[in-house]
N, C-alpha and C positions, 0 to 999 in steps of 0.2 A: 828142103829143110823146112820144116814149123816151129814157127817164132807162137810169142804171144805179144801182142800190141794189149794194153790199159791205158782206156782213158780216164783219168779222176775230172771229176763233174764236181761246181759247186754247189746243188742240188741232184737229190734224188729226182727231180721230175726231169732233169734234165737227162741225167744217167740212163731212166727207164725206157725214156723215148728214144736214145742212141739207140738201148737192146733193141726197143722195137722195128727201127729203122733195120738194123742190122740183119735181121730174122726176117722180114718181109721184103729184104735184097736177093733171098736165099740162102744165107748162112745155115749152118745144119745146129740147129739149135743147142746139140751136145758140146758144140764149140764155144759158145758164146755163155756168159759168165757175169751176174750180176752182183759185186761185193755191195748191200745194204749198207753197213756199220762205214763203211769209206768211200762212197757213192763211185763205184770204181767198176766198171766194164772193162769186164776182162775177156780177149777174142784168141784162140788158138786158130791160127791160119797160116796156110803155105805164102811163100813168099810170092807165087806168081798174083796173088788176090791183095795183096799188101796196099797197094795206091787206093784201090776201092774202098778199104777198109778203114784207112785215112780220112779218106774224105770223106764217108761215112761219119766218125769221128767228129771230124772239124765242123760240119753243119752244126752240129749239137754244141759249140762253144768249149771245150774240156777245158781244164784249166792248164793242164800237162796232160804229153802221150806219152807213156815211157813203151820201152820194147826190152824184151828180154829173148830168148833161146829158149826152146822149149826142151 
C-alpha cells in the first residue's frame, strides 16, 4: 500500500533541505513533493520505506507529520 507522509516546516529553508535530504537518500524524485505557499514536503512512499522517511523528516525539525492514504 502507498501512503503519503507531509512534513510542514516552519521555514522554507528548512522544507527545501528535507526535499534534498530525501532525494540524495534515493527517493525517485517523482515522489517527492515540495508545497512553497505552506512550506509542506509532501513524499508518496510504500509503507516498507515509511521509518526512513521519518526520520528523514525529523532531522529537519517539521513542526507536524501528518500521513494520509494515497
Amino acid at each position: 500500500m502507498t501512503k503519503i507522509l507531509s512534513g510542514e516546516f516552519d521555514s522554507l529553508d528548512q522544507a527545501r533541505n528535507a526535499l534534498d535530504d530525501l532525494i540524495n537518500s534515493g527517493l525517485d524524485r517523482e515522489k517527492v513533493f515540495l508545497d512553497r505557499d505552506n512550506t509542506l514536503v509532501k513524499v508518496m512512499i510504500p509503507n516498507d520505506i515509511e521509518r526512513e522517511v521519518r526520520e528523514i523528516l525529523d532531522r529537519h525539525e517539521p513542526a507536524a507529520v501528518f500521513e494520509r492514504a494515497a
